[in-house]
N, C-alpha and C positions, 0 to 999 in steps of 0.2 A: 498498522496503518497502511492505508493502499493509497499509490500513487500513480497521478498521472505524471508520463513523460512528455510534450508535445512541443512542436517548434515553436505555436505560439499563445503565450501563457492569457493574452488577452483576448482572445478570439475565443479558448475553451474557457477561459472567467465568464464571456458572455452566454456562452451555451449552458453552462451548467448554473449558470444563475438565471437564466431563463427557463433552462428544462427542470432543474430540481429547488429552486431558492436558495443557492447558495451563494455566501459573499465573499470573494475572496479579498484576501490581502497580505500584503508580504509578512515571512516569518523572520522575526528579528534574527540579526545575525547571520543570516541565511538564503540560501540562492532560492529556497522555497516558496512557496504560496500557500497559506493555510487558506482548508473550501469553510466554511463556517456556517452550519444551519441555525439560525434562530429563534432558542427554542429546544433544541436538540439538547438531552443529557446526556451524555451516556461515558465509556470507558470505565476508569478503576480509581478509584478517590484519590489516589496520591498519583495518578498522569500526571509528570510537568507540561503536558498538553492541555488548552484550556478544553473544557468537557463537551463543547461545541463544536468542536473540529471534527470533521467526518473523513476529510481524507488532504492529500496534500498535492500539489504540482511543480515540477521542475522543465524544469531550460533544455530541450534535447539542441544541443547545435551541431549539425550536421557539416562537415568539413567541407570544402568542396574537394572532390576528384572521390572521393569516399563514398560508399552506397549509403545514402539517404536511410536515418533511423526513422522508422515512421511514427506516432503520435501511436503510445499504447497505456494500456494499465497495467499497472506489478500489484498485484491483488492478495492478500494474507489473511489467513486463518489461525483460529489456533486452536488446535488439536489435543487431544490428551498421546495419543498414540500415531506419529507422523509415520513411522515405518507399516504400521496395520493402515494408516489409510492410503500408502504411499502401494503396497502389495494391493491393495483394493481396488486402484486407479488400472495397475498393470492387470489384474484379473477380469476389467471390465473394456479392456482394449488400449489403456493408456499407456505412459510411455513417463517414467521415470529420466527426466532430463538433468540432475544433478544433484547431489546427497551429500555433500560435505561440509556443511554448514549447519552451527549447532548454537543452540540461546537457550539462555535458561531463563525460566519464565513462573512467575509467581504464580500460586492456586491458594487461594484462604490462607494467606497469612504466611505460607513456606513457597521455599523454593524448592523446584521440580525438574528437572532435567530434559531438554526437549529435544528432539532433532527435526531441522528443516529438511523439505522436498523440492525441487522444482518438480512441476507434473505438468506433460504437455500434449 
């Protein structure tokens, strides 16, 4: 699920429900904001996400005396092979930012072993 970070969770609810139709509103329990397309199916039948959720928003609070987090997206895929696409990125000029982070992630019914990249 990709998320936005942004100082202000109401300002990008207005933009992205004016630029894409999305509805946001808070995730139970949660400092979140589910974006909500209506209409929209999609994901994996047993998401404890409802199937409409396209992506999600959080609270960046920037400290003061602190350099300013700016308003970004954490964007995710899912791969069968994170190291082949990760060598992919650096053979096409990118730049392998952190590799130590690892999920396992369901394919047809088993679990499959995955490893995350950041790529910058």
């Amino acid at each position: 699920m990709s998320t936005l970070h942004t100082p202000d969770l109401a300002d990008a609810a207005t933009f992205y429900g004016t630029t894409f139709g999305w509805e946001t509103e808070p995730a139970p329990g949660s400092a979140l904001a589910l974006c909500r397309l209506p209409g929209y199916a999609g994901g994996k039948p047993d998401q404890p996400m409802p199937h409409d959720v396209v992506a999600v928003m959080t609270a960046v609070a920037n400290e003061p005396g602190e350099p300013a987090v700016p308003p970004h997206w954490n964007v995710n895929f899912a791969v069968d092979d994170a190291d082949a696409i990760a060598a992919s990125a650096v053979d096409l000029g990118g730049n392998v930012l952190g590799a130590d982070r690892h999920a396992r992630l369901p394919q047809r019914g088993a679990d499959r072993p995955a490893r995350s990249r950041v790529l910058g």
